[in-house]
Structures are given as C-alpha cells and as structure tokens.
C-alpha positions as CSV (number, residue, x, y, z in Angstrom):
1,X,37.2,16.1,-47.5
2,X,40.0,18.0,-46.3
3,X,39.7,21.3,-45.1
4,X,43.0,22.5,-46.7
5,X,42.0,21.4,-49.8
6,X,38.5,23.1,-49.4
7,X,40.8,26.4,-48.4
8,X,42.5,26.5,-51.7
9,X,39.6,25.9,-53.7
10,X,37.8,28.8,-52.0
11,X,41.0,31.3,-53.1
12,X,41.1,30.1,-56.6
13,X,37.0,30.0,-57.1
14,X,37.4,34.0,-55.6
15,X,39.8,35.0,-57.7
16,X,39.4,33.6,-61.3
17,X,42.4,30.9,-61.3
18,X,45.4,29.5,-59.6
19,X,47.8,32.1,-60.4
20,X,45.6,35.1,-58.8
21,X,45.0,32.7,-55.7
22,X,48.6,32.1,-55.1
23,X,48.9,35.9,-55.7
24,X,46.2,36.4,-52.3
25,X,46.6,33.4,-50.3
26,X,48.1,34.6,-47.0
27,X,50.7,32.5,-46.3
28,X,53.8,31.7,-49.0
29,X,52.6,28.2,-51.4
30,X,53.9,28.0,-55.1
31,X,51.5,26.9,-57.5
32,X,52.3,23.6,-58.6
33,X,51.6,22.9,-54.4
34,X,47.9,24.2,-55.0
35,X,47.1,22.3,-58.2
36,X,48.2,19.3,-57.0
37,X,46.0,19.9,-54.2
38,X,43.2,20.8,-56.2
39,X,43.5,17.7,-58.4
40,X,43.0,15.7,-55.0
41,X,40.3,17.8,-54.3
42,X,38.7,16.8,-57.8
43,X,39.4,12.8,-57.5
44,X,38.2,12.5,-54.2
45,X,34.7,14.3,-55.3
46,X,34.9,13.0,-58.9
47,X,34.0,16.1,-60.3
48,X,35.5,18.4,-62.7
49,X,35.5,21.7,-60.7
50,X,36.9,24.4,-63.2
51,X,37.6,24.6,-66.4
52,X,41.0,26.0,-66.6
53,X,41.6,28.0,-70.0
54,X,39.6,30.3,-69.7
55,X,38.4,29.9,-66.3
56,X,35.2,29.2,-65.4
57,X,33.5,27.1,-63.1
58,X,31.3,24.4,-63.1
59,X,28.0,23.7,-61.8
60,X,29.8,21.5,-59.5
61,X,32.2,24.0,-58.9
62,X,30.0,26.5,-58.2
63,X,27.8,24.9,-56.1
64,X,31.0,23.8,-53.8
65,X,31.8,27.4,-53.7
66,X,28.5,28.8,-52.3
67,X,29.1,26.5,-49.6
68,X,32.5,26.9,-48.2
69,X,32.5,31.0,-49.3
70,X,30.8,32.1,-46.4
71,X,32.9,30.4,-43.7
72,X,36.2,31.1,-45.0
73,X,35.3,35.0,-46.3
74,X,34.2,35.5,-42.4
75,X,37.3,34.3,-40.9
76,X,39.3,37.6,-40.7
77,X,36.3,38.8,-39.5
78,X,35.7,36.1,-36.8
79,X,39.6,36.7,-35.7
80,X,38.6,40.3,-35.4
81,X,36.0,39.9,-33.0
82,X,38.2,37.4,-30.8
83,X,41.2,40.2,-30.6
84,X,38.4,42.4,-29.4
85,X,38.0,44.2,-32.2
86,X,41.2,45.2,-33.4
87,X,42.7,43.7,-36.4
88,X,46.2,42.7,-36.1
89,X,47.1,42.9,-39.8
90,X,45.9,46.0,-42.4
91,X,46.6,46.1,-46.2
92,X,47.0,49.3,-48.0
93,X,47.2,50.5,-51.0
94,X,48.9,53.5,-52.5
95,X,50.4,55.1,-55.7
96,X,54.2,54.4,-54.9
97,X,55.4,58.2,-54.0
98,X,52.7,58.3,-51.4
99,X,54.2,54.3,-50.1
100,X,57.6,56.3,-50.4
101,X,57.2,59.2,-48.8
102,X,54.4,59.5,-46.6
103,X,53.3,56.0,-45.5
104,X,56.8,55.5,-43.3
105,X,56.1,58.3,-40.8
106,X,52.1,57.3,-40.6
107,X,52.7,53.9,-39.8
108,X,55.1,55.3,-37.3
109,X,52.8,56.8,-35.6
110,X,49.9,54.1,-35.9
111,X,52.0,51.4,-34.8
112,X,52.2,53.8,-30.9
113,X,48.7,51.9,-30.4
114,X,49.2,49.1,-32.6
115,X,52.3,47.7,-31.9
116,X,51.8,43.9,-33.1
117,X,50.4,45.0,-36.4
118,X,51.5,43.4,-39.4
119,X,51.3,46.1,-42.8
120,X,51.1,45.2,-46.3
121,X,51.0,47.6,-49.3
122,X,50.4,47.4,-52.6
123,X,51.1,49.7,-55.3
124,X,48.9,51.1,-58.0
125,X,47.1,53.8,-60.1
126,X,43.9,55.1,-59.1
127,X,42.0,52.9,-61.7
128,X,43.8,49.9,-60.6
129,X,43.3,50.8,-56.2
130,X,39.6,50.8,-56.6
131,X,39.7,47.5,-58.2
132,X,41.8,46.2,-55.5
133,X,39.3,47.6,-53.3
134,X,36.2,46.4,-54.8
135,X,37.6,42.7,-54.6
136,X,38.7,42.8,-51.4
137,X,42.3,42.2,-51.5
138,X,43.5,45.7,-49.8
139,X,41.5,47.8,-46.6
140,X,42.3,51.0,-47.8
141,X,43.2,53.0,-50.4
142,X,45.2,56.5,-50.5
143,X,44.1,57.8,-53.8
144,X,42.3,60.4,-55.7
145,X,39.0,60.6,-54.4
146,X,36.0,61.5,-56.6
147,X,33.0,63.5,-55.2
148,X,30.9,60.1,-55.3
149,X,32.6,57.2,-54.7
150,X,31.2,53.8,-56.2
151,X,28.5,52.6,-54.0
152,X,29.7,50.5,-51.1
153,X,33.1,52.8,-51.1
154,X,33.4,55.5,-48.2
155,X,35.9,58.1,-48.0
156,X,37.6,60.6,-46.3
157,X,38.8,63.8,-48.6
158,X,42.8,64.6,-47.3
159,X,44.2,67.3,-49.0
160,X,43.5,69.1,-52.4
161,X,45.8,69.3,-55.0
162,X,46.6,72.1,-57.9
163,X,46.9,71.0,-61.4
164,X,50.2,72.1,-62.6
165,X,51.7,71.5,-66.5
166,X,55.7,70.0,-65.8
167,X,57.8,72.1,-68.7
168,X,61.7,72.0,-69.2
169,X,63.1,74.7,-68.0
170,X,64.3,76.0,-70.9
171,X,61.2,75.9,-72.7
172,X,60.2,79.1,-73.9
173,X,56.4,78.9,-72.7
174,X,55.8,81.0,-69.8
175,X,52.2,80.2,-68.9
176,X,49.7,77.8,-69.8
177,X,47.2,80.4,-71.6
178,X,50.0,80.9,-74.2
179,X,49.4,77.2,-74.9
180,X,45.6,77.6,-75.1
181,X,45.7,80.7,-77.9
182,X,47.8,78.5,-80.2
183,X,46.0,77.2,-83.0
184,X,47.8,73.6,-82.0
185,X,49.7,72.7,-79.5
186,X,52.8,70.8,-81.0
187,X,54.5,70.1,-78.3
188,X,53.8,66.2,-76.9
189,X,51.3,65.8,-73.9
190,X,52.8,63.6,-70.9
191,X,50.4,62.5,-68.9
192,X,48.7,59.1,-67.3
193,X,46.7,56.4,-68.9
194,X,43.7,58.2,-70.6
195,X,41.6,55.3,-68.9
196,X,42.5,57.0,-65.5
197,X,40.1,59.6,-63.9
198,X,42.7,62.5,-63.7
199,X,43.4,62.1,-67.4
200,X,40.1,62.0,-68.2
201,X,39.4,65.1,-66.0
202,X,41.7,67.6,-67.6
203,X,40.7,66.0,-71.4
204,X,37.3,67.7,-70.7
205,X,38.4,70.8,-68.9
206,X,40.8,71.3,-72.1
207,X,37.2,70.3,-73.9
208,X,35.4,73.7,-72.3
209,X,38.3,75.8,-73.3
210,X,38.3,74.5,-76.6
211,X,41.6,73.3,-76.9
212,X,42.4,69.9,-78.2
213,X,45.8,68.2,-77.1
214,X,45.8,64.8,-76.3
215,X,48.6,62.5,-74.6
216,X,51.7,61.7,-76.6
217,X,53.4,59.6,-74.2
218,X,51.4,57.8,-71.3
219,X,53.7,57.0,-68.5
220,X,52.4,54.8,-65.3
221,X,53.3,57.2,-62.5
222,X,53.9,61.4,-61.6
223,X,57.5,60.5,-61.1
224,X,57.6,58.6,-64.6
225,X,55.6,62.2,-66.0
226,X,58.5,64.7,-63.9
227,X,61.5,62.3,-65.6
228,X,60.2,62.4,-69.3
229,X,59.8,65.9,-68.8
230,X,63.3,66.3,-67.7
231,X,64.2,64.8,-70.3
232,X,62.8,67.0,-73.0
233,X,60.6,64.7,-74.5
234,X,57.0,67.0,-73.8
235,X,55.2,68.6,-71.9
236,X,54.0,66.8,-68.3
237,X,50.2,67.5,-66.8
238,X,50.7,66.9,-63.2
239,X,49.8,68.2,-59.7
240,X,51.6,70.3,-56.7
241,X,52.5,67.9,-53.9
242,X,53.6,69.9,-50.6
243,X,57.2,70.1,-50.0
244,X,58.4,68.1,-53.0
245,X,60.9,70.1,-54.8
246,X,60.9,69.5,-58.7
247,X,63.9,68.3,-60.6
248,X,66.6,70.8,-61.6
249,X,65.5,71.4,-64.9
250,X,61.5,71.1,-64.3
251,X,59.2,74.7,-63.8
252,X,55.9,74.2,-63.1
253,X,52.8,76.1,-65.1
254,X,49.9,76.5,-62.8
255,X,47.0,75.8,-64.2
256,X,44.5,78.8,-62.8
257,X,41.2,77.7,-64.1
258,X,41.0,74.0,-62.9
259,X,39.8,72.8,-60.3
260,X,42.2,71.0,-57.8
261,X,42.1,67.0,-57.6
262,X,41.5,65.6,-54.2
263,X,43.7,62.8,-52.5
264,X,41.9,61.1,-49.9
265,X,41.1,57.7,-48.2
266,X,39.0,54.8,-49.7
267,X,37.7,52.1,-47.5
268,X,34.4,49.8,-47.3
269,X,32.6,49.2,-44.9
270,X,32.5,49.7,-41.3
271,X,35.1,51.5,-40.1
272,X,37.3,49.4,-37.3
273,X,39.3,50.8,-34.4
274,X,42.3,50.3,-36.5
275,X,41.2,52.0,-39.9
276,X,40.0,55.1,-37.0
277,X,43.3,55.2,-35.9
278,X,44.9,55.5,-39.6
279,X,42.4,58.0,-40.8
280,X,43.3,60.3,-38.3
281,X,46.9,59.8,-38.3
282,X,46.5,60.2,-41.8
283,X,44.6,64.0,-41.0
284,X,47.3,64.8,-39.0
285,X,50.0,63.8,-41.4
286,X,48.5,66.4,-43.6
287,X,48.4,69.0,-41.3
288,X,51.8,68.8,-40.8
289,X,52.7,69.1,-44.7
290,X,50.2,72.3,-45.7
C-alpha cells in the first residue's frame, strides 16, 4: 500500500470527510488531489472505505483506521522527542482582539528561546476554542476559563474581567440598576451567541435579580457588540479589557453585582518546555497590562 495514501486516509477517517482533512493536513493539497488518492487507496484494497454523504465509515474503514491511527497520531510526538523535547511548531487559538492585540508582543518574547518556531492561530469563540481543543487541532487556547474545565483540559486563570453594559453615549441610562427597577427593559440586548458560556452566565445572574431581558441582536465578537452599540442599535453586555479605550460615543455601565469572568489558558495534557515558556510569558504579559 502506499504510505501516502494510508496518510490521507488517516486525516479524513479523524476528521469526518475530505473537506475537514484538507482543512488540517499540514502541508498545502486541494481536495480533488486527496480523493483521487483515496480512490486509489480504495481500488487497490477493493473495499469501499467511507460512505461519503453523510460520512461514515465502514467496517473496512474502520478497521483500516485502528491500525494506522496510532502511528501517524504519535508522529508529532515522536518528532518531539527527537528535537529533545521541544516542539518546533505551536498552534493557538484565540478570540481575534486577543490574536490582534496581545499575541504579537507574546510571541515576541517566546520566540527569545524559540527562535525556529513556526506559530499558527486560529480564531474563535469560546464555545468554538474548546472544540478545537478537544479534537486536537490547536495546543492552546486563550479564552474564558470556567472554574472546572472539561475533564482532560488544564488551565491557567490570567486575568479577571468586570462585566460592564456598552450604552451610547447619549443614552439617558445612567446605571444599570435603573435598568433592573423597570418593569421591562425595551431597549435591545447585544450580546454573544446565547449557546456561549458568558451569555449564558449573565442570563442567570439577570435570573436572581429577577429581571428578564434577553439578546436582540447576537453578534460573533466584543468588537462586533462595541460597533452595534455605536451605532444605536441597543444596548451591549460586555467586559473591561485593560487599556482599551471605548469608541467615541460608547460609556460603559459597570455592572457591581456580578462576578468578573476569567480569561485564561487552555491546554491538554502534559505541559512541554514550549507551552512552559508561553504560560509564563503569557503571566507576564498580564502583569504588564493591570
């Protein structure tokens, strides 16, 4: 059989189709490369390995799979061991004003005892970083952190956060308890996907006060939240991020009686020489904001 072929197979078996495994193979192939491939894989065995719409495997195909997984999921780690424990390479991934803004400087400063290594980032909401994380396709994640992570996840809490409500300045609310004595809030709630954990958060702290108000407009990012707010089109549920002014014609309402979020590190497993070094130039990075 040949081993390239095998290769391919393992990335589309991992990740549920040939789109996604062209999305994670680590080296540039288009797709119609890999399925023609894979149909040479196929004739030479003489087995149907996948169905294709929807995937699935086969029994064939799965049986393939538990063979050659092992070998090609330990190669990184093999490498690893080789270099003398230090990775050459490190994916990361972040929400894209921490990618923006923070991550140049860090990597800066990693890079002083790295100096071959080779960064790649991905962007994301919380939600969607943990995924990434769970399936292997970043190292670390710079995200909210929960006070128990999902089992196999370890972290390293950063920096906490203040709640704030995002209100135009010429609004005429001057605090967020003259929001919470109305007998309805009519102004429209900005805010992230309800699916992701801050949402969620401040939904049940608005629960203990009593006070129903639920998103309006759902927006993908804290930059998207501070624009539609600018705009006059709501109100914006956000938090304080050291030293980055507001628009022009954003105030901020702090919001006294919840608790902060926390922004940490994600990672799993062990932690290597490499992910040491960016957790505590990631501690100092902090330091240097607060």
């Amino acid at each position: 059989m040949n081993v390239h072929h095998l290769e391919l197979y393992y990335y589309v078996a991992r990740y549920g189709g040939i789109m996604q495994a062209v999305r994670n193979i680590p080296y540039g192939i288009q797709q119609p490369a890999v399925s023609g491939q894979i149909v040479q894989l196929e004739e030479h065995l003489g087995v149907t390995l996948f169905q294709r719409r929807p995937f699935a495997l086969t029994p064939e195909g799965e049986k393939l799979y538990k063979f050659i997984a092992p070998f090609f999921a330990n190669l990184e780690k093999v490498a690893i061991e080789l270099q003398g424990g230090q990775s050459r390479h490190i994916r990361v991934g972040a929400s894209n004003i921490v990618l923006r803004e923070h991550l140049p400087e860090l990597f800066h400063s990693v890079r002083k005892k790295f100096p071959d290594l080779k960064i790649f980032l991905r962007e994301g909401s919380p939600a969607q970083l943990e995924e990434l994380l769970q399936k292997d396709e970043i190292d670390l994640a710079v995200t909210l952190v929960e006070k128990k992570p999902a089992p196999g996840i370890r972290s390293l809490a950063l920096l906490e956060l203040p709640l704030v409500l995002l209100v135009e300045k010429k609004n005429s609310v001057k605090t967020a308890e003259e929001l919470w004595k109305r007998d309805r809030i009519d102004e429209t709630l900005i805010c992230l996907p309800q699916s992701e954990s801050l949402c969620k958060k401040f939904q049940q702290w608005l629960g203990k006060l009593g006070v129903n108000w639920f998103p309006g407009i759902e927006v993908s990012s804290a930059e998207l939240i501070e624009t539609y707010v600018a705009n006059g089109l709501g109100i914006g549920m956000s938090v304080t991020i050291p030293k980055k002014p507001l628009p022009l014609n954003v105030r901020a309402l702090p919001l006294k009686d919840f608790p902060p979020v926390i922004i940490g590190v994600l990672w799993r497993g062990h932690k290597t020489p490499l992910i040491e070094t960016f957790l505590g130039e990631a501690q100092k990075h902090v330091r240097r904001l607060i």
